[in-house]
N, CA and C of each residue as an Amber inpcrd file, in Angstrom:
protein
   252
 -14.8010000  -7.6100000  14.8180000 -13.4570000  -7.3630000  15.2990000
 -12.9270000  -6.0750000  14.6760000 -12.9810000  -4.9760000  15.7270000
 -11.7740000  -4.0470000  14.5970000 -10.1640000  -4.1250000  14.5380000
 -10.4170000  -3.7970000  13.2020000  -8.8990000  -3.5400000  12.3860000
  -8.0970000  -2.1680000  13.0760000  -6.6660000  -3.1310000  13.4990000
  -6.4020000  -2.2310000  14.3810000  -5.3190000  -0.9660000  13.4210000
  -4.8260000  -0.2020000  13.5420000  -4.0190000   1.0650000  12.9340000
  -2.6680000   0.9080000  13.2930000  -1.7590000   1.0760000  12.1290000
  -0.2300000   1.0320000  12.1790000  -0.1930000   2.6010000  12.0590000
   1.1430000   3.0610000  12.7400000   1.3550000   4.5890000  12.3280000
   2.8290000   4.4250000  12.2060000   3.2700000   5.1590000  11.4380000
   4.8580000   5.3830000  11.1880000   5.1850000   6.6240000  11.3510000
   5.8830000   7.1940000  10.9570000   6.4300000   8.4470000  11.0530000
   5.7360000   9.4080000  10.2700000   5.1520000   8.5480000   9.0510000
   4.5800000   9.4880000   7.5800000   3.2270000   9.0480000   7.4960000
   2.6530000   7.7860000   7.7580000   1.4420000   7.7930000   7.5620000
   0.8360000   6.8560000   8.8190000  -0.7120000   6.9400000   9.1340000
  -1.5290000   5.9680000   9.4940000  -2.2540000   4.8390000   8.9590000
  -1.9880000   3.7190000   8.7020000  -2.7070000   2.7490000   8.2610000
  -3.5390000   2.4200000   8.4530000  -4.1270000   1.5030000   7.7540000
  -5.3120000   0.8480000   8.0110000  -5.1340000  -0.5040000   6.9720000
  -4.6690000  -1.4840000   7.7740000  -4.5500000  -2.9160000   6.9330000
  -5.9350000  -3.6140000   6.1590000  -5.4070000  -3.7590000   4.9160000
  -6.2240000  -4.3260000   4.3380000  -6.6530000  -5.6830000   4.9470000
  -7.7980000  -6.7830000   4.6020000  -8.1340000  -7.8300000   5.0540000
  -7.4420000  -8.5380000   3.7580000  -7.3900000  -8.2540000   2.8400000
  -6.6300000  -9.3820000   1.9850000  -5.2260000  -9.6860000   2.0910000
  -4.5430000  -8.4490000   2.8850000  -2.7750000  -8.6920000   3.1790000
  -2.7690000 -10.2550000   3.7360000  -1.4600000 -10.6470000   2.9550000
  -1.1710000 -12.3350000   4.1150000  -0.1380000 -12.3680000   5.0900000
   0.1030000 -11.0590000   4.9360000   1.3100000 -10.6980000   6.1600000
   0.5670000  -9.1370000   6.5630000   1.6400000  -9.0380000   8.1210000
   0.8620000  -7.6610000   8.2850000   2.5400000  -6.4400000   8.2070000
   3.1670000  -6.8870000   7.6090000   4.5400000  -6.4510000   7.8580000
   4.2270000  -4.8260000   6.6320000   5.1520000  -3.7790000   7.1940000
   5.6380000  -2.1240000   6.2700000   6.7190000  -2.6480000   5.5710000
   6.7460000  -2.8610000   4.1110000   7.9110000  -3.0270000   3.7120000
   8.5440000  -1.6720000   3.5250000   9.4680000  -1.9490000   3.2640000
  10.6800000  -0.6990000   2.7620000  10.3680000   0.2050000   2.1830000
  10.0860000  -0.6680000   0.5390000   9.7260000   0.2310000  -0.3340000
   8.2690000   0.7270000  -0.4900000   7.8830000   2.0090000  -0.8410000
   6.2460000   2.1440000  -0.7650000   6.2620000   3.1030000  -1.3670000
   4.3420000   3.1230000  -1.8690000   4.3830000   4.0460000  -3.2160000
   3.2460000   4.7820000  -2.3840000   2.6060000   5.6030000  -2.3970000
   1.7560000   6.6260000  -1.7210000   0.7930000   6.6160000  -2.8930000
  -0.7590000   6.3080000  -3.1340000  -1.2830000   6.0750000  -3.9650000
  -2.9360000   7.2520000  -3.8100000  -2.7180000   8.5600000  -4.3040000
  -3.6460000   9.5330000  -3.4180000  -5.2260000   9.4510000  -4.0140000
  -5.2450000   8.2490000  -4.1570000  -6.9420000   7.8570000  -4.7300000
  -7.2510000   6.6640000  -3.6450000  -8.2170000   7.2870000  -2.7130000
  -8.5280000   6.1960000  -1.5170000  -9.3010000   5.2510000  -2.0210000
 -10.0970000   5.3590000  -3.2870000 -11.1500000   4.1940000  -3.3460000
 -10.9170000   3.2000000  -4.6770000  -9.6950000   3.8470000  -5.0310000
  -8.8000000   3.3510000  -6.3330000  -9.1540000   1.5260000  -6.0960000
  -9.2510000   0.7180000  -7.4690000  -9.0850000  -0.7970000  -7.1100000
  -7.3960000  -1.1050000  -7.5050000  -7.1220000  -1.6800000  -6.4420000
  -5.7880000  -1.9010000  -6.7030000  -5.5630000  -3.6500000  -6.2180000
  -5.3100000  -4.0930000  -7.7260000  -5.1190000  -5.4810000  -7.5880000
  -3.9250000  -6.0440000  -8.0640000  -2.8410000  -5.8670000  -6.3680000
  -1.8520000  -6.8540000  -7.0670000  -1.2140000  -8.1230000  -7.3640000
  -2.4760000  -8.7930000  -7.4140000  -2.2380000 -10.2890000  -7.6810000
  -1.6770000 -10.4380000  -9.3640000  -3.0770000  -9.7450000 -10.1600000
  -2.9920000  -9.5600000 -11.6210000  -1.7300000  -8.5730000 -11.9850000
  -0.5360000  -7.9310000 -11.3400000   0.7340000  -7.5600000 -11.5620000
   2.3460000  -8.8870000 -11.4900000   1.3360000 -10.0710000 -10.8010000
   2.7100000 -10.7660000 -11.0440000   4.0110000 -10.5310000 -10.0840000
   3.8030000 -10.1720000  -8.9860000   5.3280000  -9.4370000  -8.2070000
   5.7560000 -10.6020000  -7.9240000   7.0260000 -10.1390000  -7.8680000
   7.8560000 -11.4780000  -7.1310000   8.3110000 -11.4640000  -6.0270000
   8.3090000 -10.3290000  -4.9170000   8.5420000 -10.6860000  -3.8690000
   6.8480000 -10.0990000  -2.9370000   7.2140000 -10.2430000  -1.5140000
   5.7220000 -10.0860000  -1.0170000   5.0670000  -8.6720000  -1.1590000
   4.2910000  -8.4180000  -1.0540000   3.4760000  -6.8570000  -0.7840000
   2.1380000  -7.0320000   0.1570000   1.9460000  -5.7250000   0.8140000
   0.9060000  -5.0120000   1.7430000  -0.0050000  -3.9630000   1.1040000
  -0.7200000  -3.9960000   1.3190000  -1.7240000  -2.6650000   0.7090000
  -2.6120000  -2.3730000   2.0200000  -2.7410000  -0.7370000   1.8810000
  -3.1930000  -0.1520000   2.7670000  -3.9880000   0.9170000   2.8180000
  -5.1450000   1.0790000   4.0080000  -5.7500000   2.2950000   3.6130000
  -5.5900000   3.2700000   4.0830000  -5.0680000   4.5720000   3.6370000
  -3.8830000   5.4280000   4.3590000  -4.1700000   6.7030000   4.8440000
  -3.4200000   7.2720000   5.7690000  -3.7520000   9.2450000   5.7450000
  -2.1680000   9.0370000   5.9350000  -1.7350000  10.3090000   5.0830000
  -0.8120000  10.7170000   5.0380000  -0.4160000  11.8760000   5.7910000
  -0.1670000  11.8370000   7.0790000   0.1640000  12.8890000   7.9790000
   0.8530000  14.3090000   8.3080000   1.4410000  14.6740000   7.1250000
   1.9160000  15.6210000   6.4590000   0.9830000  16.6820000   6.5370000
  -0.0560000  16.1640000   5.6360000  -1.5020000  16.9810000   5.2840000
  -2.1440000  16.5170000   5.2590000  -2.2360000  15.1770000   6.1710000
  -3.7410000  14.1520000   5.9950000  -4.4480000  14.2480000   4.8440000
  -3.5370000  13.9850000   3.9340000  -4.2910000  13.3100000   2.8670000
  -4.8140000  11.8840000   2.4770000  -5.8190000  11.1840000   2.5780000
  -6.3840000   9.7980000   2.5480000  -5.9790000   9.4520000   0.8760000
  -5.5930000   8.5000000   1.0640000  -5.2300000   7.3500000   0.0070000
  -5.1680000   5.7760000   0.1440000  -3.6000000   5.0440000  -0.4060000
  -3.5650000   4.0610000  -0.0700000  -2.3170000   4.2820000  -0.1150000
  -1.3440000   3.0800000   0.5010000  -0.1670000   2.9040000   0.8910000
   0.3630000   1.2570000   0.0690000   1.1550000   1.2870000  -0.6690000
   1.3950000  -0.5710000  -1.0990000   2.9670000  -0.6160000  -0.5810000
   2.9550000  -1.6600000  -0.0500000   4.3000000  -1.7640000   0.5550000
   5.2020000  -3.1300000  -0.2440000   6.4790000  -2.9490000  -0.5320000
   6.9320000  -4.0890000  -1.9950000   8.5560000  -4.4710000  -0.5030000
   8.4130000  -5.7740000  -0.7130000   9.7700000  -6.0770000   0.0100000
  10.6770000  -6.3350000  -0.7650000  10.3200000  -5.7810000  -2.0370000
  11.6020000  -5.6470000  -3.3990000  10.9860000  -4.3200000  -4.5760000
  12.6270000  -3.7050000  -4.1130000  12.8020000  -2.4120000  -5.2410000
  12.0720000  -3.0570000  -6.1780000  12.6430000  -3.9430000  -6.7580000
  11.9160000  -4.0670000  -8.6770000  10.3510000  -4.2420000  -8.4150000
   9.9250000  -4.4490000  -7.6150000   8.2600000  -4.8210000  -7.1260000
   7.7340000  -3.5290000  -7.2780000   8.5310000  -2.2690000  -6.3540000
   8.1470000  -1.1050000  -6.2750000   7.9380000  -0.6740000  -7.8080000
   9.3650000  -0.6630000  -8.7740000   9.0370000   0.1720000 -10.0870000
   8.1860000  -0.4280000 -11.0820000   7.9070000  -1.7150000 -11.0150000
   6.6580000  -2.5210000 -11.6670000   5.7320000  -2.1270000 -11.5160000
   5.2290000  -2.0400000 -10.2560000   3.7460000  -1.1640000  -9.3250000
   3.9660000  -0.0640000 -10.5360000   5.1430000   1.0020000 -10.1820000
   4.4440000   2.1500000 -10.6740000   4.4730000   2.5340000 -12.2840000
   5.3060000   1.5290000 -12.4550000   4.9040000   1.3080000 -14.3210000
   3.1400000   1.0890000 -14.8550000   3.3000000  -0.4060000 -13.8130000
   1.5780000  -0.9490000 -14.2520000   0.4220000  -0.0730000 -13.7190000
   0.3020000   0.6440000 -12.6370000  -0.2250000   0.9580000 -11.9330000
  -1.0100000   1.9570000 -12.9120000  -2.7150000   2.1310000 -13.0780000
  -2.9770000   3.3190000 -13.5460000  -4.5450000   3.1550000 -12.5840000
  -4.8630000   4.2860000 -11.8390000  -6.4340000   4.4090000 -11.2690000
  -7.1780000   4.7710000 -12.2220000  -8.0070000   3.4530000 -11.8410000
  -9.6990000   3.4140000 -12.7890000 -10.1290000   4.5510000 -12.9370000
């Protein structure tokens, strides 16, 4: 089955298979390491999140996209957040 592509205004997606929703939250962090492991189970958030595999359309730059349906989710991410 392919995974189909979200596009927004700023980037193209590519949904992860582990998301349990397929929803863009609000807040989002632009993460410019595409093969980065990013696990946010072991961060603890408290409201939901999306992770994504991204081009950033600007300058098509490939990364990832994490989407937080809460501000404080967002500045946690980028506190904890460091690529391997």
């Amino acid at each position: 089955m392919a995974t189909q592509t979200i596009q927004t205004d700023v980037y193209k997606l590519y949904p992860s298979p582990r998301n349990t929703v397929r929803d863009v939250f609000e807040h989002q962090v632009f993460v410019p390491h595409p093969y980065a492991i990013i696990d946010l189970d072991v961060m603890e958030l408290a409201g939901k999140t999306t992770l994504f595999g991204a081009c950033r359309l600007s300058d098509m730059k490939m990364g990832q996209v994490v989407t937080f349906e809460l501000a404080s989710d967002q500045a946690k991410f980028e506190r904890l957040f460091t690529p391997d």
